[in-house]
BAKOLPA-718200 format. One record per residue (C-alpha): x, y, z. Coordinates in pm, 1 decimal, always signed. Layout:
node east: X | north: Y | up: Z
...
This chain:
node east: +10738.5 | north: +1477.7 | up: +10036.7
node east: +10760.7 | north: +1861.7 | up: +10113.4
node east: +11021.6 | north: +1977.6 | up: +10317.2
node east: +10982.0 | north: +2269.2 | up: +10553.5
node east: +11263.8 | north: +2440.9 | up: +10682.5
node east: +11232.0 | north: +2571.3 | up: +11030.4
node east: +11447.3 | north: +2811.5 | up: +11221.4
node east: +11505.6 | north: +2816.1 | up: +11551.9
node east: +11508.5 | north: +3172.8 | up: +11735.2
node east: +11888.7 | north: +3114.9 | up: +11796.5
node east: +11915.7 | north: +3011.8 | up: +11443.1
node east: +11772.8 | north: +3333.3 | up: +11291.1
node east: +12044.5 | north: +3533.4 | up: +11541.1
node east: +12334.7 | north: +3379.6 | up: +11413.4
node east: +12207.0 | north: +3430.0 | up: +11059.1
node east: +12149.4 | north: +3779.9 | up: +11103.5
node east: +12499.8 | north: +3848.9 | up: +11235.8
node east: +12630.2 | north: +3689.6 | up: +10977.7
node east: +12509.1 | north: +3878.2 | up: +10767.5
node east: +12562.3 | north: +4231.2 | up: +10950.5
node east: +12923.1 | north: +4094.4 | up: +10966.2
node east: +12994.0 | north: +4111.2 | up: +10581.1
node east: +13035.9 | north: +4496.3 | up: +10440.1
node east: +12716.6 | north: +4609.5 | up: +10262.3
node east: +12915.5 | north: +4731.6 | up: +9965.2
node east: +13200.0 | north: +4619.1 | up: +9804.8
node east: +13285.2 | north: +4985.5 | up: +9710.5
node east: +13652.5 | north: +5136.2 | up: +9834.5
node east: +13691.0 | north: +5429.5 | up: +10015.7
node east: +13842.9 | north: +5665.1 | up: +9780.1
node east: +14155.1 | north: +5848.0 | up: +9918.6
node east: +14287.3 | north: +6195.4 | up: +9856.8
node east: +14608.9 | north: +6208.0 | up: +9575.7
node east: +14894.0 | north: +6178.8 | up: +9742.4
node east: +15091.3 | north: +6565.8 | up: +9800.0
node east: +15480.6 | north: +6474.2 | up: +9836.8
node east: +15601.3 | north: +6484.3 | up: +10208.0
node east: +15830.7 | north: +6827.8 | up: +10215.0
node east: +15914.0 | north: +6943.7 | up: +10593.2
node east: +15831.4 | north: +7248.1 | up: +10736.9
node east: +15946.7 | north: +7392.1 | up: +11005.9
node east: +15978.7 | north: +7751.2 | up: +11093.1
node east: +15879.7 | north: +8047.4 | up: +11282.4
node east: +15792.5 | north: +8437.4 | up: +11210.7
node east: +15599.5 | north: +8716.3 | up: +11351.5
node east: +15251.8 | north: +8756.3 | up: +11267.2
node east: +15222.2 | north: +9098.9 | up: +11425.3
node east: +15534.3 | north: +9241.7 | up: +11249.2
node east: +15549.5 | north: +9474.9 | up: +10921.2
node east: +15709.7 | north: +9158.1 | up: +10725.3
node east: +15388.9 | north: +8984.1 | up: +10732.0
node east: +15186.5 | north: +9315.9 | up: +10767.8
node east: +14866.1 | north: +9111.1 | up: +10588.5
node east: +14885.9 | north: +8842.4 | up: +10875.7
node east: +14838.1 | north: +9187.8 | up: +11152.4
node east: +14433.5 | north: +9186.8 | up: +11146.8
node east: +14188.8 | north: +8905.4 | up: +11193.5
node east: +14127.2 | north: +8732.8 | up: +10862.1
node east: +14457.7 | north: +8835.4 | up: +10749.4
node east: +14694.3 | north: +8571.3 | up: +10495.0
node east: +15014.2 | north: +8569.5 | up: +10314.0
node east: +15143.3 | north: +8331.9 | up: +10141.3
node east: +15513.0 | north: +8216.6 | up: +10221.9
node east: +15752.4 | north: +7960.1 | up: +10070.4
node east: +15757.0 | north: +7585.7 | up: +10177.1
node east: +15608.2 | north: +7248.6 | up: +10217.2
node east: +15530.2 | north: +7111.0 | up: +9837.2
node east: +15405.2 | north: +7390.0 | up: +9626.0
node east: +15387.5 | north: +7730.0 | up: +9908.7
node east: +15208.7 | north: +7784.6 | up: +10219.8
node east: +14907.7 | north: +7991.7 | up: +10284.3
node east: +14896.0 | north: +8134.4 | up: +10634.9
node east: +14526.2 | north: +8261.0 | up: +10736.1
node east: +14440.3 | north: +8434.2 | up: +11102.8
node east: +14185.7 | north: +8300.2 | up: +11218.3
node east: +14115.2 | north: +8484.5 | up: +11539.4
node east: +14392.1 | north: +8682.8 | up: +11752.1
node east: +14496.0 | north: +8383.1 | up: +11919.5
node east: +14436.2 | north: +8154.2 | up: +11622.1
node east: +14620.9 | north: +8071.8 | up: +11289.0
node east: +14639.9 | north: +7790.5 | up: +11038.9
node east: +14838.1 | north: +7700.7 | up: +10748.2
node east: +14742.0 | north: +7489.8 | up: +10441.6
node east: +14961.8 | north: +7362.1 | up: +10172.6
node east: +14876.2 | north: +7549.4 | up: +9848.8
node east: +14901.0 | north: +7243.1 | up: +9634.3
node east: +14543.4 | north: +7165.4 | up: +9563.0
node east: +14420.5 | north: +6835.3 | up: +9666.0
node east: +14184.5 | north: +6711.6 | up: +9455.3
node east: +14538.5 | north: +6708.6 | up: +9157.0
node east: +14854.0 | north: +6822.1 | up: +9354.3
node east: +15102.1 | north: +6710.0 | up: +9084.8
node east: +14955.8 | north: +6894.5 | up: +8818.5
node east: +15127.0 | north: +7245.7 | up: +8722.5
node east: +14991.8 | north: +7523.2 | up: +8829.8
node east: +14729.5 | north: +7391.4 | up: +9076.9
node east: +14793.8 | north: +7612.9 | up: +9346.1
node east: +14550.5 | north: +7752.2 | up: +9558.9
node east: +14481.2 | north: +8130.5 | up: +9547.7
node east: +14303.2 | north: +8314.5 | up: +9756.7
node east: +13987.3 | north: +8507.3 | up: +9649.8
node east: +13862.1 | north: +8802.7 | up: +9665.1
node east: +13646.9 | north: +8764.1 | up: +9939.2
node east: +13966.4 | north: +8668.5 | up: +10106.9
node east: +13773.6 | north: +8426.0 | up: +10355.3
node east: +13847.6 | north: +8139.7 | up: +10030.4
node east: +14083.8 | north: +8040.5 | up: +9845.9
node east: +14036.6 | north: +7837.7 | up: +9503.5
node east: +14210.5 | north: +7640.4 | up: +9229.6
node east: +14240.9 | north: +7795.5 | up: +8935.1
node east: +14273.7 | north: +7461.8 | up: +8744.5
node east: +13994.7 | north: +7252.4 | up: +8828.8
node east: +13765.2 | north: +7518.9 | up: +9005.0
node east: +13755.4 | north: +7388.6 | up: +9345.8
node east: +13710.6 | north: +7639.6 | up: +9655.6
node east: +13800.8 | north: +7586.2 | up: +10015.7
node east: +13742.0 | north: +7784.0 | up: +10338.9
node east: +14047.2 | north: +7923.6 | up: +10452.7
node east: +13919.1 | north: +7919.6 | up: +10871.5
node east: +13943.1 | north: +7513.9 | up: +10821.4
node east: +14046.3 | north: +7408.8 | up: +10474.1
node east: +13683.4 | north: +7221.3 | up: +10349.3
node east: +13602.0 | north: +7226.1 | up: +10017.5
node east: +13278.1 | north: +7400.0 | up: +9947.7
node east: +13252.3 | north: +7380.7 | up: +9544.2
node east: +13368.2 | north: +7182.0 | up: +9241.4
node east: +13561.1 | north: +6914.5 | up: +9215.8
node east: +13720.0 | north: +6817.6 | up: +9492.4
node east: +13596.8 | north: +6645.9 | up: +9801.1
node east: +13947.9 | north: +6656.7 | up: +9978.0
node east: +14001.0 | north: +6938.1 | up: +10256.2
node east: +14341.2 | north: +7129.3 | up: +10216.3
node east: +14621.1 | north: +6958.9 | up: +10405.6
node east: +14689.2 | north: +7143.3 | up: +10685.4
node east: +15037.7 | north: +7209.0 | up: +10906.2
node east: +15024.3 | north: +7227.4 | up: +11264.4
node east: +15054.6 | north: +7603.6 | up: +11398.3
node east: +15144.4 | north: +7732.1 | up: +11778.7
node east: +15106.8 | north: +8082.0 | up: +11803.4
node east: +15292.5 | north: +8192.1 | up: +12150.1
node east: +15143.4 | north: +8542.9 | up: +12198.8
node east: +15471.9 | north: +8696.9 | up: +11962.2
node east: +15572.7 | north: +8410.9 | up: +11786.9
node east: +15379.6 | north: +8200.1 | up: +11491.4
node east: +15557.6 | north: +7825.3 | up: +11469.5
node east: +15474.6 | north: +7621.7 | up: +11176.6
node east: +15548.6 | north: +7268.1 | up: +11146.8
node east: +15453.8 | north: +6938.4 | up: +11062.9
């Protein structure tokens, strides 16, 4: 005797959900190497002749702090941001510190080749898929506040 197996229209729902409820792949989302926890907190004057590089629009300087430096980057008049310099794609290994480039709108690793834009921190080429971790700004009109 042949058996024929027949679903019911409720029966082919619940199989279907079933099987929308289980992950397609078993494949883990791949996090970014951990860059140690240092704190950061401090203020200066972007407009001043200390950071005279930070004065005009697309201006940076690099200051001390956070894990391995900070790179400060104006964005617009109103607008900064600052990215830790250790690069994320290998943050514990020496000397991968992010420089910027001559085209000073990027900055790059000089250890495993990866480049980031400096207005947001995504990676553009090489290695790394991992944007630059970034520390909250507040820019008050005088003074720049870094923190995180």
């Amino acid at each position: 005797m042949e058996r024929v197996l027949r679903f019911t229209k409720a029966g082919v729902i619940i199989l279907l959900s079933l099987l929308f409820m289980f992950p397609v792949s078993c494949k883990k989302d791949v996090q970014a190497p951990e860059i140690p926890y240092m704190y950061v907190n401090f203020s200066l004057n972007p407009n001043g002749t200390q950071y005279i590089h930070l004065n005009p629009v697309n201006g940076w300087e690099t200051v001390t702090g956070g894990y391995n430096g900070i790179l400060i980057f104006r964005v617009s008049i109103n607008e900064f941001v600052a990215f830790e310099r250790a690069c994320p794609y290998d943050p514990l290994t020496a000397g991968a510190q992010v420089r910027v480039d001559a085209s000073e709108i990027t900055c790059s690793c000089p250890i495993c080749g990866s480049k980031y834009i400096l207005t947001d921190g995504t990676p553009f080429d090489g290695p790394s898929h991992y944007p630059l971790k970034q520390y909250r700004t507040v820019y008050d009109g005088a003074m720049l506040y870094v923190s995180n």
